[in-house]
N, C-alpha and C positions, 0 to 999 in steps of 0.2 A: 496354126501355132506361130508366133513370134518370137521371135529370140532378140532380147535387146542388151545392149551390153554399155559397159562404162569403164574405159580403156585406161589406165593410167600410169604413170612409170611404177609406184608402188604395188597397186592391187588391180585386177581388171574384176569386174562383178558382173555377173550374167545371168540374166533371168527367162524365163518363160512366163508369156500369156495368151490367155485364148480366149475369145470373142464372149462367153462367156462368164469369163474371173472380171472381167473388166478391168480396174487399175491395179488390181493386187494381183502378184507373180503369183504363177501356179509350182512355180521353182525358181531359187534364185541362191545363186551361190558366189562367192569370193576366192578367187586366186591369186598367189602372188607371183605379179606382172612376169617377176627376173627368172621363177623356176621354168619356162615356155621359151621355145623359140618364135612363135607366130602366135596371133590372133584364133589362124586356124589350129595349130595345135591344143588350143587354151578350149574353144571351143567344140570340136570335137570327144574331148574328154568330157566335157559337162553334159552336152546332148546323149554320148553314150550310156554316162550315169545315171543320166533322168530317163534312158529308153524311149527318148524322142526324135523327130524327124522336124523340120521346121517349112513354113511355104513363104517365110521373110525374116526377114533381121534390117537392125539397125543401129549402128551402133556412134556415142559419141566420143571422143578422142581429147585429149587434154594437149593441146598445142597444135603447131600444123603438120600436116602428113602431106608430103612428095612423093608420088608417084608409088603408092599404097605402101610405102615404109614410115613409119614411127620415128618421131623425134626423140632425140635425149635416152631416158630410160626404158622406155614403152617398149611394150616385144611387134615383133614387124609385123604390120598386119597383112602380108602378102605378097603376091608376086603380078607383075604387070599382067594385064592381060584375065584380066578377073577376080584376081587377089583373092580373100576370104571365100566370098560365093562359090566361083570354080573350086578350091578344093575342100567345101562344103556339097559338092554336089548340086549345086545351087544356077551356075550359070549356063 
């Protein structure tokens, strides 16, 4: 399963697909960016919802991101040292 997501200061949107569904999410939902402290929080609420586990993600970002924190609006997408993946269970 994939998790791909679309990160923005306003809304982050996050879907699921699997080999499968091909280019259509098999789930896909919209959050707003500012009610989340991290990527990970944002995400972990979604996976839980959907009652999924993921084996990648990827995710694209609206401006530049230093050292896995978010510019401007966007909620942080983590912390040094594995950011999202590590506390997604991931790295």
């Amino acid at each position: 399963m994939l998790l791909a997501g679309d990160i923005g200061g306003t809304k982050t949107t996050l879907a699921l697909f699997t080999p499968e569904g091909g280019l259509e999410p098999s789930v896909q939902t919209s959050f707003k960016s500012k009610e989340y402290p991290s990527l990970a929080a944002v995400a972990a609420q979604f996976l839980g919802e959907a009652g999924a586990s993921v084996d990648r993600a990827v995710f694209g970002v609206a401006g530049p991101v230093t050292r896995w924190a978010g510019q401007g609006d966007q909620p942080a997408l983590g912390h040094n040292g594995g950011g999202p993946a590590r506390r997604l269970g991931r790295a």
